[in-house]
CHARMM internal coordinates of N, CA and C (Angstrom, degrees):
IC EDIT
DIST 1 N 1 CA 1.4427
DIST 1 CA 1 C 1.5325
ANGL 1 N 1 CA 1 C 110.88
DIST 1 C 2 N 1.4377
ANGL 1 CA 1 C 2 N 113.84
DIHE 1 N 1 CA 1 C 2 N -46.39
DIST 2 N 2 CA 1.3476
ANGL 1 C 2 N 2 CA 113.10
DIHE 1 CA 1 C 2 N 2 CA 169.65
DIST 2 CA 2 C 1.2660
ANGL 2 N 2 CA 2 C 141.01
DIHE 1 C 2 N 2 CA 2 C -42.93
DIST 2 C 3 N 1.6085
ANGL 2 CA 2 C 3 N 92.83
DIHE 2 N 2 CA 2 C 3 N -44.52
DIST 3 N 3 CA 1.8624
ANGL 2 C 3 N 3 CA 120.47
DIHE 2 CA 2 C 3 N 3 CA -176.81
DIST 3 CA 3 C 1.7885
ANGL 3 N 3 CA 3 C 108.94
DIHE 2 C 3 N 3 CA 3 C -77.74
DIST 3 C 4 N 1.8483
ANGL 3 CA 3 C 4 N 102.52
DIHE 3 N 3 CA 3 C 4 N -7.20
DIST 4 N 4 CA 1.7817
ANGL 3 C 4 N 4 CA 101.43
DIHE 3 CA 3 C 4 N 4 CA 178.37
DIST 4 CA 4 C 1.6503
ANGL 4 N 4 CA 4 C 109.03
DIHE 3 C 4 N 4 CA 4 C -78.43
DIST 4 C 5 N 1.7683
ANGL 4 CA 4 C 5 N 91.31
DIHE 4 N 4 CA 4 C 5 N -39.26
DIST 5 N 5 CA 1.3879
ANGL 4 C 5 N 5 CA 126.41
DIHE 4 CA 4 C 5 N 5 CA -170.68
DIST 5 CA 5 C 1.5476
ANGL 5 N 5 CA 5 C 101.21
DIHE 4 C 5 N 5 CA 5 C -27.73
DIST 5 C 6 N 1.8248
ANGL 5 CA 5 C 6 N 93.70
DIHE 5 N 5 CA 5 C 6 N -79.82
DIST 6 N 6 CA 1.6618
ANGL 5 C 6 N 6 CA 116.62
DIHE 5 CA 5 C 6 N 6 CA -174.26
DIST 6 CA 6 C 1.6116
ANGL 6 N 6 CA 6 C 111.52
DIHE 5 C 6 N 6 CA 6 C -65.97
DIST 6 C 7 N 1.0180
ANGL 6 CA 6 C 7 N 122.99
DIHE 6 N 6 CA 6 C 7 N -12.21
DIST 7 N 7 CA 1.0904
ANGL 6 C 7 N 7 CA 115.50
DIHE 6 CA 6 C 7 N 7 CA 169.59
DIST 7 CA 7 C 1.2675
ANGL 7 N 7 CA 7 C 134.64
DIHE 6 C 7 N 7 CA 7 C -96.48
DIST 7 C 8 N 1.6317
ANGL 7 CA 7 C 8 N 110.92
DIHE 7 N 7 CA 7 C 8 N -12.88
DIST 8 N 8 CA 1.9126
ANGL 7 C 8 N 8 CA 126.00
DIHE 7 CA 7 C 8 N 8 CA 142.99
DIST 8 CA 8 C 1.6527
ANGL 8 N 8 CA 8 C 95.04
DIHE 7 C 8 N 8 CA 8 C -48.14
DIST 8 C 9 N 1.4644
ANGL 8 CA 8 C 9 N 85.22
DIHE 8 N 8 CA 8 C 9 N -69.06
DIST 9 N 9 CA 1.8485
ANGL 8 C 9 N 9 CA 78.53
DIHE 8 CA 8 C 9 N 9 CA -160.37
DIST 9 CA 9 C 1.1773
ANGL 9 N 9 CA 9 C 147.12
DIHE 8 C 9 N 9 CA 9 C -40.36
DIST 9 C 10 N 1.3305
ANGL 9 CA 9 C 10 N 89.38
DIHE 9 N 9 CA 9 C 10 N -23.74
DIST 10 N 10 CA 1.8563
ANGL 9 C 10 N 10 CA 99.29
DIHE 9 CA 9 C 10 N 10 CA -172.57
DIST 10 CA 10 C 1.8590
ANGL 10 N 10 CA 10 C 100.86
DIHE 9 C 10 N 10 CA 10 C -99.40
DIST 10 C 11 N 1.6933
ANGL 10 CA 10 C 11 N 108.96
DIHE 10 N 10 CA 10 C 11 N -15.25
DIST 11 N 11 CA 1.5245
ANGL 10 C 11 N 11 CA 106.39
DIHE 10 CA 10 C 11 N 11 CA 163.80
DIST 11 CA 11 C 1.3087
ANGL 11 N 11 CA 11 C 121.87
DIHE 10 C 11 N 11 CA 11 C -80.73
DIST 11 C 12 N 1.8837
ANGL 11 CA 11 C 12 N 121.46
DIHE 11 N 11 CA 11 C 12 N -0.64
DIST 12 N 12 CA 1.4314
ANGL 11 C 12 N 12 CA 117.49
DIHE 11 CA 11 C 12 N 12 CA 170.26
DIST 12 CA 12 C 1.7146
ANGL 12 N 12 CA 12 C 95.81
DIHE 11 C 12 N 12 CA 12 C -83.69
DIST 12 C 13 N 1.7912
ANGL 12 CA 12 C 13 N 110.43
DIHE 12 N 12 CA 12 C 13 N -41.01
DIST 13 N 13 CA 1.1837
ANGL 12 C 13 N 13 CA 108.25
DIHE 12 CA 12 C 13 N 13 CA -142.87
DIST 13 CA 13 C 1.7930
ANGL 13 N 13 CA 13 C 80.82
DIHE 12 C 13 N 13 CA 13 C -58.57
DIST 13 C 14 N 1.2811
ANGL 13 CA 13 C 14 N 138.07
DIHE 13 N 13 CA 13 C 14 N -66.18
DIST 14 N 14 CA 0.8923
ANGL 13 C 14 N 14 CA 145.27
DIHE 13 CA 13 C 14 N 14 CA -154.79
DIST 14 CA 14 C 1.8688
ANGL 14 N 14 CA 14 C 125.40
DIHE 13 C 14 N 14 CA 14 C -46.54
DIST 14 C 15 N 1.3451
ANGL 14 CA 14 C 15 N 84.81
DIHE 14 N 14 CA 14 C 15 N -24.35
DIST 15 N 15 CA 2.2317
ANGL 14 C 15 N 15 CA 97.62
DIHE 14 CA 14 C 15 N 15 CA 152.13
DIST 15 CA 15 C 0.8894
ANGL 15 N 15 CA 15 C 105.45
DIHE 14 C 15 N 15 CA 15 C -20.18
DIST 15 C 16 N 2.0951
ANGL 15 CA 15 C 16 N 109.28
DIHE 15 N 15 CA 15 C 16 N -65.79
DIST 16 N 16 CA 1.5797
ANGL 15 C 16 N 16 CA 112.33
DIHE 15 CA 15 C 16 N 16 CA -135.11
DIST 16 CA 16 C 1.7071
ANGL 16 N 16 CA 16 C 96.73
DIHE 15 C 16 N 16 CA 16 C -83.10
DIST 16 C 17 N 1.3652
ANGL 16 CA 16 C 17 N 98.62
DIHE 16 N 16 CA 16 C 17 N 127.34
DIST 17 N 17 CA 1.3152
ANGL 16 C 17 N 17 CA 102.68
DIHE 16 CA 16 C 17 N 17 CA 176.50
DIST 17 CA 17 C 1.9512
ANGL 17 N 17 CA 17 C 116.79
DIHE 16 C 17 N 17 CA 17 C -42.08
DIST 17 C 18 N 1.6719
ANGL 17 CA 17 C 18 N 90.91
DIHE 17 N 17 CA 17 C 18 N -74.32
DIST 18 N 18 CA 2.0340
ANGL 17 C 18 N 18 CA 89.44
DIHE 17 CA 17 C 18 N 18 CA -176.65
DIST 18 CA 18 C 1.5791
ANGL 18 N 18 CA 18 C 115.07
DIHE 17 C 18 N 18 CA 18 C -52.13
DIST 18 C 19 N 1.3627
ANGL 18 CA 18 C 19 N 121.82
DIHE 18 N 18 CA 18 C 19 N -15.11
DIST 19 N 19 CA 1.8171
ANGL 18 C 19 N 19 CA 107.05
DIHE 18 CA 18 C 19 N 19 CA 159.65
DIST 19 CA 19 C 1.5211
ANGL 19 N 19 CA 19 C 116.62
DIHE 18 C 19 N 19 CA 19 C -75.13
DIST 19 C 20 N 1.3591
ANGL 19 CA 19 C 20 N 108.61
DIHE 19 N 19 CA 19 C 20 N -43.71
DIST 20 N 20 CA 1.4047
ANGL 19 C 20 N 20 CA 99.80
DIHE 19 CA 19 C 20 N 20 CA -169.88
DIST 20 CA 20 C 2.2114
ANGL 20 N 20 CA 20 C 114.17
DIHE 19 C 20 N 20 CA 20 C -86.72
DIST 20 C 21 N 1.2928
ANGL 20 CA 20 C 21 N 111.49
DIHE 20 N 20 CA 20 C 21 N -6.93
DIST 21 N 21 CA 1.1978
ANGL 20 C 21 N 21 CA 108.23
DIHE 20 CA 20 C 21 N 21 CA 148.83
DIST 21 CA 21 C 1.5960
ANGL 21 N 21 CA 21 C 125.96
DIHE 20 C 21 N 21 CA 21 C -100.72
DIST 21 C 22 N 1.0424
ANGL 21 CA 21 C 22 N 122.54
DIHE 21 N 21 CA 21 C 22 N 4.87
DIST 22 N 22 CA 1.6081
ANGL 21 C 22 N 22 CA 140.42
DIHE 21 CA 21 C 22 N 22 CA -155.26
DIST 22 CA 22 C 1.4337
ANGL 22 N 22 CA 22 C 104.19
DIHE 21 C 22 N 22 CA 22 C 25.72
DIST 22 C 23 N 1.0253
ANGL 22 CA 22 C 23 N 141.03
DIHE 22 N 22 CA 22 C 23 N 122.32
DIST 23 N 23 CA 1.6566
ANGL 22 C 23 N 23 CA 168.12
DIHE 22 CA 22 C 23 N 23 CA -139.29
DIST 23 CA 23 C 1.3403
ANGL 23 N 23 CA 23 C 103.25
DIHE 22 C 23 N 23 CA 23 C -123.88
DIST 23 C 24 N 1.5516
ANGL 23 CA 23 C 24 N 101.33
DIHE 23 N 23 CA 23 C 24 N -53.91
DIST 24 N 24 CA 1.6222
ANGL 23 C 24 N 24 CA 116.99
DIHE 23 CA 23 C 24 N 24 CA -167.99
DIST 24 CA 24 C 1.3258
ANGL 24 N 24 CA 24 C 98.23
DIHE 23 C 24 N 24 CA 24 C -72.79
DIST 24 C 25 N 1.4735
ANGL 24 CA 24 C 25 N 103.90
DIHE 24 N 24 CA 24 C 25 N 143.60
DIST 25 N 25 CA 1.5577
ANGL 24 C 25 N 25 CA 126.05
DIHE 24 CA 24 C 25 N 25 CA 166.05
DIST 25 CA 25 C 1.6519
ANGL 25 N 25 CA 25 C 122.49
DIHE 24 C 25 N 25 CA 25 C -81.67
DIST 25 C 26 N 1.2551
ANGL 25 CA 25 C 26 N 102.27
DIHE 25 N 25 CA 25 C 26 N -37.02
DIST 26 N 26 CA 1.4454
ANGL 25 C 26 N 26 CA 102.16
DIHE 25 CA 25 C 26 N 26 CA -170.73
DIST 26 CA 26 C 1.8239
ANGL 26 N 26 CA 26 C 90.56
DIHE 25 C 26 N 26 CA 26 C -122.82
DIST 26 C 27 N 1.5759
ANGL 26 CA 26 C 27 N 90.69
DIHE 26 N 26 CA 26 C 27 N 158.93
DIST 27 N 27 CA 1.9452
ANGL 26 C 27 N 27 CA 116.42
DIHE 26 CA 26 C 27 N 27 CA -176.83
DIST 27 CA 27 C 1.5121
ANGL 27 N 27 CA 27 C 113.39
DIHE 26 C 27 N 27 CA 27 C -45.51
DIST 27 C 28 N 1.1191
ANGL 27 CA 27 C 28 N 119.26
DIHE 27 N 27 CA 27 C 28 N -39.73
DIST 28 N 28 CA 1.4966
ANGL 27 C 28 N 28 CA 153.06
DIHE 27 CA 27 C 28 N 28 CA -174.28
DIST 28 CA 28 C 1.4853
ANGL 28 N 28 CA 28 C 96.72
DIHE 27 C 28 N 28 CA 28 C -51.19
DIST 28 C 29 N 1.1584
ANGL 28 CA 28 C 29 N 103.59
DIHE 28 N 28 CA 28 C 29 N -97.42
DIST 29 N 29 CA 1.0797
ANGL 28 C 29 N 29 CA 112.18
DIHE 28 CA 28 C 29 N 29 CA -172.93
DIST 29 CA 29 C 1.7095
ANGL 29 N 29 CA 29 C 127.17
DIHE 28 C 29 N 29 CA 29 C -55.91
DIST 29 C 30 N 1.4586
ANGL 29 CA 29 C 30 N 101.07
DIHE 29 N 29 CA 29 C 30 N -22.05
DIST 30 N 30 CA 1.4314
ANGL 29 C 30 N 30 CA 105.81
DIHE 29 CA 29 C 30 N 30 CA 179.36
DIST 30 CA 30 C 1.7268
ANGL 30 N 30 CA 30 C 115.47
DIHE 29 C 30 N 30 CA 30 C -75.84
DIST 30 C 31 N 1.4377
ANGL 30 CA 30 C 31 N 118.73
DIHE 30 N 30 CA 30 C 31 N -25.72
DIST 31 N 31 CA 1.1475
ANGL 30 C 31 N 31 CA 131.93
DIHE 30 CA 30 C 31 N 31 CA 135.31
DIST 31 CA 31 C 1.5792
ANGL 31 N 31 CA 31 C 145.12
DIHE 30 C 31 N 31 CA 31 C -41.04
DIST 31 C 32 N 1.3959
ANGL 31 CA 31 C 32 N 101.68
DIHE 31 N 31 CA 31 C 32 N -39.62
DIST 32 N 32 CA 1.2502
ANGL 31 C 32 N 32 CA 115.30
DIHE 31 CA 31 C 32 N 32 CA 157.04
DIST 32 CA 32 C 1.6750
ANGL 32 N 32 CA 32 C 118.89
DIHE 31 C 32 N 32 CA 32 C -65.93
DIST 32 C 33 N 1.4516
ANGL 32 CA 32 C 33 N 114.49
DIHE 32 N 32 CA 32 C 33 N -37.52
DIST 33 N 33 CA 1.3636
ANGL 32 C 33 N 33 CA 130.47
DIHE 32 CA 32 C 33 N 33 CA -161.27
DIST 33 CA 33 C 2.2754
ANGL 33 N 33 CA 33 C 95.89
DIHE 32 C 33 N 33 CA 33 C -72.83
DIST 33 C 34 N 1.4160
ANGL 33 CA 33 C 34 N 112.08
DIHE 33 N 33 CA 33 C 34 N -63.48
DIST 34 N 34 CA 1.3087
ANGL 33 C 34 N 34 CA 132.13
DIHE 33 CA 33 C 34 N 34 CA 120.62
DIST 34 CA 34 C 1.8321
ANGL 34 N 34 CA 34 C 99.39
DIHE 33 C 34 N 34 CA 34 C 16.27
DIST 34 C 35 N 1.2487
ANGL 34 CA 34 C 35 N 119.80
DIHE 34 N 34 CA 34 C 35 N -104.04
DIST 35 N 35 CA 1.1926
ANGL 34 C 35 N 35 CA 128.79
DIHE 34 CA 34 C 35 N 35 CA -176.32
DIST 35 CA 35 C 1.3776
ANGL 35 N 35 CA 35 C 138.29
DIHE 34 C 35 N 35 CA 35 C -44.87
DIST 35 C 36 N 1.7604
ANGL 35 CA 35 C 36 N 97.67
DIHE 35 N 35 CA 35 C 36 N -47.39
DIST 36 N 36 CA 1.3594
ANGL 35 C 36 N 36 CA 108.29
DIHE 35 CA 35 C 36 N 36 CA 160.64
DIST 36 CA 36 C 1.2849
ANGL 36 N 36 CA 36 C 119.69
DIHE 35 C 36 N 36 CA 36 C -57.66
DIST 36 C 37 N 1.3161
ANGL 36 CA 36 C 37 N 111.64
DIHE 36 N 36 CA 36 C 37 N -43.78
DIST 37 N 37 CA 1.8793
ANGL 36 C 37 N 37 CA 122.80
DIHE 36 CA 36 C 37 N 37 CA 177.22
DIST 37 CA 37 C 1.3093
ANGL 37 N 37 CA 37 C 106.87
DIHE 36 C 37 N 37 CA 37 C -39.59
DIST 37 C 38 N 1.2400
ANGL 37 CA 37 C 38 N 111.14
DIHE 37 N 37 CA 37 C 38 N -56.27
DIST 38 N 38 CA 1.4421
ANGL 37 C 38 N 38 CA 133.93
DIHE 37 CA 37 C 38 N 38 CA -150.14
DIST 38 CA 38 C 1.8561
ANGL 38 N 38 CA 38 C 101.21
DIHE 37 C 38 N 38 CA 38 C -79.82
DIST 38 C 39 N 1.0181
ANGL 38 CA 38 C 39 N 111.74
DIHE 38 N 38 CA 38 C 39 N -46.07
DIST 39 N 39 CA 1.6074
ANGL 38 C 39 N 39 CA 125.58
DIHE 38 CA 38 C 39 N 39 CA 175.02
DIST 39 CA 39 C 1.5951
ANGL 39 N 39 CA 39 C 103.12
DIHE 38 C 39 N 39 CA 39 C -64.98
DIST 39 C 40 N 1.2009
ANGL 39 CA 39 C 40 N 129.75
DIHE 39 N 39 CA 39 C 40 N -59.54
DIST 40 N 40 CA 1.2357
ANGL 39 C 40 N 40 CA 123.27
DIHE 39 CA 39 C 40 N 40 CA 166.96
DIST 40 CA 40 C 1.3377
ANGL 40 N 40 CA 40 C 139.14
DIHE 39 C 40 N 40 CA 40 C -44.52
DIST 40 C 41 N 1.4375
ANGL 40 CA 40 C 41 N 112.77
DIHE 40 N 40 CA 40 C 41 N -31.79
DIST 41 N 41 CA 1.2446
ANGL 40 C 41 N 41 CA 142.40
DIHE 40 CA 40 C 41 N 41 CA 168.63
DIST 41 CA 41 C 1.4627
ANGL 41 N 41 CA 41 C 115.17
DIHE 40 C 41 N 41 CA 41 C -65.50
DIST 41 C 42 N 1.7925
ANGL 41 CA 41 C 42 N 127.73
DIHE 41 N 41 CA 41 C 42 N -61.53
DIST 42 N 42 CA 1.1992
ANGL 41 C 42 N 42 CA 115.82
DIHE 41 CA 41 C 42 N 42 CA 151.39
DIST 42 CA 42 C 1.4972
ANGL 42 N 42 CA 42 C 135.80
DIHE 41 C 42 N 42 CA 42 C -56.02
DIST 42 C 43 N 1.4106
ANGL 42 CA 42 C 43 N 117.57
DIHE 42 N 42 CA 42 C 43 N -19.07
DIST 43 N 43 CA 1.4654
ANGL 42 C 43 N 43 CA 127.20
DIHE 42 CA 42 C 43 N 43 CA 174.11
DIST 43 CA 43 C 1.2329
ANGL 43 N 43 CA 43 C 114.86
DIHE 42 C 43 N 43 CA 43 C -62.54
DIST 43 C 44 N 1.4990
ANGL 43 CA 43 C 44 N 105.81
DIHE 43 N 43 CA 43 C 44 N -30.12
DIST 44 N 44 CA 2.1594
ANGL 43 C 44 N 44 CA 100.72
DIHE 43 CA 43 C 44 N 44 CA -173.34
DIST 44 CA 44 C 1.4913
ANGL 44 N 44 CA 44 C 105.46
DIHE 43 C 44 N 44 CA 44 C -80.89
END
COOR INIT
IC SEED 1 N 1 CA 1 C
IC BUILD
């Protein structure tokens, strides 16, 4: 059940275009990019 879990998740995270091509240049921000995904994702 767990292993279905993470594996939705990382196929929503992967929608967002700038995570799944990484956009960001530096760690920082690609983390941030990461977060927002992730915040949006529990918000709907």
């Amino acid at each position: 059940k767990w292993r279905h879990l993470i594996e939705n998740y990382f196929s929503k995270i992967k929608e967002f275009r700038g995570v799944n091509t990484r956009y960001d240049k530096t760690d920082t921000s690609y983390e941030a990019t990461w977060s927002i995904a992730a915040t949006i994702i529990a918000l709907r």
